[in-house]
Backbone as a ProteinNet text record, in pm:
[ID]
protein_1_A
[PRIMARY]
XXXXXXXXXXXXXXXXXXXXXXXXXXXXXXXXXXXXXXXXXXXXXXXXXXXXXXXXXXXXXXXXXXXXXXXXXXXXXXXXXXXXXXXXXX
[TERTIARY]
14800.3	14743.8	14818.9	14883.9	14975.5	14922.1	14889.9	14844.2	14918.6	14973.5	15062.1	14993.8	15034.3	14986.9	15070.2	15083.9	15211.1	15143	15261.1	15225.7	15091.8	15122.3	15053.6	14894	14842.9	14733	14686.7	14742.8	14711.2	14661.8	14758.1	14720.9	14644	14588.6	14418.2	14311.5	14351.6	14248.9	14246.8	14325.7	14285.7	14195.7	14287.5	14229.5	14043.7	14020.8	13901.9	13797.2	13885.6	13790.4	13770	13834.9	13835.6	13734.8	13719.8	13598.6	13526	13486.2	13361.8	13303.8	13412.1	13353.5	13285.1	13420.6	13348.4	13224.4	13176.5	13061.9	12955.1	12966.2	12860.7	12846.3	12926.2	12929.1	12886.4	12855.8	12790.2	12674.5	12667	12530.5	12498.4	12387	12315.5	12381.5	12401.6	12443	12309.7	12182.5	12015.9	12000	11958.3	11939.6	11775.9	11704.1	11580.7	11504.3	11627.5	11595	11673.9	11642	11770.2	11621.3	11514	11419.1	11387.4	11313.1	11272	11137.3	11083.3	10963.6	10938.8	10960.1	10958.1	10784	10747.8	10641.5	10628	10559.9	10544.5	10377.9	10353.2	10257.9	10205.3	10185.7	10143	10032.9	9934.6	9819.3	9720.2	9731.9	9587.9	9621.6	9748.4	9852.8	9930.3	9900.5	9985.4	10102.6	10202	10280.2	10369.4	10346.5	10438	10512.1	10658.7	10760.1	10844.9	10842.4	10905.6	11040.7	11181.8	11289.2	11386.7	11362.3	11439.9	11384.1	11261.6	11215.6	11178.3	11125.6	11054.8	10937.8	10828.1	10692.2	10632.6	10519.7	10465.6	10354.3	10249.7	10086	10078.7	9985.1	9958.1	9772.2	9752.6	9638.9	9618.7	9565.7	9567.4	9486.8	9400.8	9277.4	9224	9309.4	9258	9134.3	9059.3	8961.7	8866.5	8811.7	8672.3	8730.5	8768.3	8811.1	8743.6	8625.4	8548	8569.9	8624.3	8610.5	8743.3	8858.7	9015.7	9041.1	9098	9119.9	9282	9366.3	9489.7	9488.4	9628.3	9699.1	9818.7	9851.4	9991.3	10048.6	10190.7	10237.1	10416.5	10533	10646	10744	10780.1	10896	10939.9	11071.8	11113.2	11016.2	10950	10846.5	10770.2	10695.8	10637	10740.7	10853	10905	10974.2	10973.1	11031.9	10958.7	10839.8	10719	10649.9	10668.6	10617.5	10438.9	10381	10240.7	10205.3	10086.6	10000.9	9943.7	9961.5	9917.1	9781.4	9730.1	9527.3	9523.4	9562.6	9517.1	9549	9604	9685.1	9528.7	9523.2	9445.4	9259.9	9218.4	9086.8	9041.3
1253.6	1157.4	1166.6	1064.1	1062.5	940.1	999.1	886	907.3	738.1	733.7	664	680.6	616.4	533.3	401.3	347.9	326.7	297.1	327.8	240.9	121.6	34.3	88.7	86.9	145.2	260	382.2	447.7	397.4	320	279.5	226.3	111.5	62.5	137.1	239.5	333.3	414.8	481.5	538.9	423.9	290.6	188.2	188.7	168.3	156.3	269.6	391.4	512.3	522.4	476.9	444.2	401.9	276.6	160.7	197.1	265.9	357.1	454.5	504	678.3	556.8	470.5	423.3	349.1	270.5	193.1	305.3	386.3	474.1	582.8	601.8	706.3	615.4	462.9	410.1	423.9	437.9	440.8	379.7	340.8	266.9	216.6	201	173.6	198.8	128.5	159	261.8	411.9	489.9	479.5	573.4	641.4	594	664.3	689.3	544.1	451.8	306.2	225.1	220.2	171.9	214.3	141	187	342	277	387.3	511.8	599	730.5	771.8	810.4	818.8	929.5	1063.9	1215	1249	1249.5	1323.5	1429.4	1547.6	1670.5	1703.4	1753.8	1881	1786.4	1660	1610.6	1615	1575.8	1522.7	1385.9	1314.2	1218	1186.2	1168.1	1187.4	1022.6	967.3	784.4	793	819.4	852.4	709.9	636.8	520.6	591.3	555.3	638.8	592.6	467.9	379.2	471.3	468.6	496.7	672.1	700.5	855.8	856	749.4	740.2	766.9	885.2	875.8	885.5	846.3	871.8	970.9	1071	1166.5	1181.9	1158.9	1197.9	1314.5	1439.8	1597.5	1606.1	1554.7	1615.7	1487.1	1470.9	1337.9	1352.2	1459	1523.3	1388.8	1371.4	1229.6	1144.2	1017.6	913.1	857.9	837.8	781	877.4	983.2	1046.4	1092.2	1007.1	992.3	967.3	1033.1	1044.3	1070.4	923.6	931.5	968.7	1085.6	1083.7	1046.3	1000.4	951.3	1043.7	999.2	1097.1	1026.3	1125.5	1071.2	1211.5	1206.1	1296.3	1387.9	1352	1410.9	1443.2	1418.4	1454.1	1597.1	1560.3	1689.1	1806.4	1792.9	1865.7	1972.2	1845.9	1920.4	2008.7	1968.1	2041.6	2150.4	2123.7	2222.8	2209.7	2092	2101.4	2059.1	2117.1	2061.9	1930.9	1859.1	1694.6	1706.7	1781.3	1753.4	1758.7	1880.2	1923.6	1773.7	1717.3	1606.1	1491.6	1486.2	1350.3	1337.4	1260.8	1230.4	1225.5
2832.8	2742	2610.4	2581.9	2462.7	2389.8	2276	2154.1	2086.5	2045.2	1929.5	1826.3	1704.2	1603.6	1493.3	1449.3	1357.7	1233.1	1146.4	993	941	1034.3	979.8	1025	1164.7	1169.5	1074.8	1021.6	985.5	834.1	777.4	645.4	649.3	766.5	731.7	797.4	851.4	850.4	739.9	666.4	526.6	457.8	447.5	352.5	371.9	489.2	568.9	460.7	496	509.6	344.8	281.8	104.1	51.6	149.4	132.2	160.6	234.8	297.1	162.8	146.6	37.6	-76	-117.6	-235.2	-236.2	-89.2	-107.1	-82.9	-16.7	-9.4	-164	-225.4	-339.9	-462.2	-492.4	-583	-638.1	-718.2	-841.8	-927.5	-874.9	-998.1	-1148.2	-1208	-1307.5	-1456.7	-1411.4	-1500.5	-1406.8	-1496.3	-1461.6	-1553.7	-1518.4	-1535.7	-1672.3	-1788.4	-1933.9	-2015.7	-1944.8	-2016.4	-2071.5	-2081	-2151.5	-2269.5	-2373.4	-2489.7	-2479.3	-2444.9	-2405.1	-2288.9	-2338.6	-2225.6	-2224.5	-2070.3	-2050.2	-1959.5	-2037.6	-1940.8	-1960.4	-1814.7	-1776.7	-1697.3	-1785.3	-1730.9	-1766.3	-1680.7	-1635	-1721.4	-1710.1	-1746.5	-1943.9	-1996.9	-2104.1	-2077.5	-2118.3	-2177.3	-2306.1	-2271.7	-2408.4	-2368.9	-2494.9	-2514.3	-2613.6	-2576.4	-2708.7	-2703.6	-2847	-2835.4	-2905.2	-2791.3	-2821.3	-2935.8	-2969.3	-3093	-3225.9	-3240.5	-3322.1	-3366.2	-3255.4	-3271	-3258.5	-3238.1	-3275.8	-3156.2	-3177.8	-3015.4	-3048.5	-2867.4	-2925.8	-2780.4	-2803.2	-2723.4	-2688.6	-2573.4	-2478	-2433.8	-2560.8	-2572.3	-2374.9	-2398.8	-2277.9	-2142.9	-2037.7	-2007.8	-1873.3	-1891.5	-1811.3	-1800.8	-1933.2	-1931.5	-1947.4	-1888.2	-1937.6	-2066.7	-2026	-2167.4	-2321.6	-2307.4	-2414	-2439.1	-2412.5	-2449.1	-2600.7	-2686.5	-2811	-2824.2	-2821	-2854.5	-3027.6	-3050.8	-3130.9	-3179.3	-3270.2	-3330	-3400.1	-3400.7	-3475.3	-3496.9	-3509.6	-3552.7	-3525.6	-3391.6	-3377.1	-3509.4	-3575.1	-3636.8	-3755.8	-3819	-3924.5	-3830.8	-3777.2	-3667.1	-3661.4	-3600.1	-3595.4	-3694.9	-3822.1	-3938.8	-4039.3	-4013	-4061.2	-3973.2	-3842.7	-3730.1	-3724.3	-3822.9	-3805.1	-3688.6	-3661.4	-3519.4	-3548.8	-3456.4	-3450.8	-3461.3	-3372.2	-3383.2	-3553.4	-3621.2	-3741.8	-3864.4	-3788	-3939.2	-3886.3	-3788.3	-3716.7	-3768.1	-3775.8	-3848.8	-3777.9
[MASK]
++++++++++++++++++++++++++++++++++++++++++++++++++++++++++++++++++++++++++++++++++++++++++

């Protein structure tokens, strides 16, 4: 059994196998974090950070619904001061 192979086949089989890697290895282009508003929720926390700005409101305890008490606040200010959000909030 003798297989031969000529230039030309081989080159549209590389060509082929090119088109392949590249259509399969594409991505998305909008990934995850391409919106204004980022939204994390953990252990019964809510956190809404608007990313243009810095401004977020936070849902400390979301155990009772009826008794949900968002806070506001402002990234970099918080941070630069290191105060606790409950303590600033009325």
């Amino acid at each position: 059994m003798k297989i031969t192979l000529d230039v030309k086949s081989l080159l549209l089989g590389v060509l082929a196998a090119g088109l392949m890697f590249t259509a399969f290895s594409f991505k998305s282009t909008q990934g995850q974090g391409s919106g204004r508003f980022s939204t994390e929720v953990h252990d019964h926390v809510v956190v809404i950070l608007d990313t243009e700005t810095g401004h977020y409101i936070i849902a400390p305890s979301m155990y009772d619904v009826s008794k949900i008490q968002w806070l506001k606040g402002e990234f970099y200010d918080t941070f630069k001061t290191g105060k606790d959000n409950k303590k600033m909030a009325n």
